[in-house]
N, C-alpha and C positions, 0 to 999 in steps of 0.2 A: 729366592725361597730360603726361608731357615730353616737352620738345621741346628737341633744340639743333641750330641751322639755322646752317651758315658759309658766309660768302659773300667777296665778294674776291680768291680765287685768280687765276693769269693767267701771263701769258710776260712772262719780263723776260731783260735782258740780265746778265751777272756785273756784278757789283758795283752793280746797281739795287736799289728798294725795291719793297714789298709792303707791304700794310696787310689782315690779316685780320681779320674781325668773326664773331661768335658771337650769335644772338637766343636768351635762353634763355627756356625758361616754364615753368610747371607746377613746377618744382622749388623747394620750400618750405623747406628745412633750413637751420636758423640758422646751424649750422655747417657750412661746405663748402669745398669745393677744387673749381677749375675751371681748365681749361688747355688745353693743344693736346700732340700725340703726331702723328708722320707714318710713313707706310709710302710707300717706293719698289718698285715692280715687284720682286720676287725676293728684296726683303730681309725684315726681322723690325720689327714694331714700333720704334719708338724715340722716347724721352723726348723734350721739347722745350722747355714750359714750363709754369708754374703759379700760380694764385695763390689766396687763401684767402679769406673772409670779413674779416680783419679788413686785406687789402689786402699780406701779406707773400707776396714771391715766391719761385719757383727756378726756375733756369734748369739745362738740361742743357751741358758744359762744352762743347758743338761750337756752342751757339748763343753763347754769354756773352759781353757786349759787342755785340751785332751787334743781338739781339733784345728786345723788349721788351715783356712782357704788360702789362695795365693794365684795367680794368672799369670800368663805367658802373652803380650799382646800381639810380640811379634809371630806367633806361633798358632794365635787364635786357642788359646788353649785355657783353659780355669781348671785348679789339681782341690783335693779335700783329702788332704793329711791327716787321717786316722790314726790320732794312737790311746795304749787302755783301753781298748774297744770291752766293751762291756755285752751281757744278752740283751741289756734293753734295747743297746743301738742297732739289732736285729729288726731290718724292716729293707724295700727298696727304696733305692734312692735317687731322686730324681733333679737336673741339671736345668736351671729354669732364667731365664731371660727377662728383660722388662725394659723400657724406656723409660729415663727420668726427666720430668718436666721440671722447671725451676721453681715448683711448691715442695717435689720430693725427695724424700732420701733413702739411700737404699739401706736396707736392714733386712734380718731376717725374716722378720715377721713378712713387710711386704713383697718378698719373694717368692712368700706362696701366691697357687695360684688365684686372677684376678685382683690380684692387690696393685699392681702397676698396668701402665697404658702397652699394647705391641708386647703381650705376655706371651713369651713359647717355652714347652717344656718338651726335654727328650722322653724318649724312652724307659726310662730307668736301669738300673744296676743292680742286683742282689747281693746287700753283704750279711750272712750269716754268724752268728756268733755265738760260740757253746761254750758253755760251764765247768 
């Protein structure tokens, strides 16, 4: 069974940091993409970050510079390095999984969800961020 469980969310002020953590399990596939996508009250999904098995990233262009994805393999772990957190980047954030076939690549965009094969997403996180 898979699982991906994020933890870390919280309130910060503008221009403070965040450090998000993903536990993943169950999820076997030699080739994969794993990343973060956040939803705010009203709006639509949106991209955020990603990274691949073999440790190559993307970033969506509103986080770039600020954020930072990075994975622990031994550990089963994937972190999203928040800093200059800004009020836009006020929304939950969610920890999302996919299988890469050898057509795909993993990026942010198809990290949301239904963009890859063997797609799970955790729960989410709430990060807050005031003015």
């Amino acid at each position: 069974q898979v699982q991906l469980v994020e933890s870390g969310g919280g309130s910060v002020q503008s221009g403070g940091s965040l450090r998000l953590s993903c536990a993943a399990s169950g999820y076997t596939y030699s080739r994969y993409c794993i990343g973060w996508f956040r939803q705010a009250p009203g709006k639509e999904r949106e991209e955020v970050a990603a990274i691949d098995n073999d440790g190559i990233t993307s970033y969506a262009d509103s986080v770039k510079g600020r954020f930072t994805i990075s994975q622990d393999n031994a550990k089963n772990m994937m972190y999203l390095q928040m800093n200059s957190l800004e009020p836009e980047d006020t929304a939950m954030y969610y920890c999302a999984a996919g299988k890469l076939t050898q057509e795909d690549y993993c990026t942010s965009t198809n990290i949301l969800p239904g963009g890859l094969e063997a797609n799970y997403w955790g729960q989410g996180t709430q990060v807050t961020v005031s003015s």
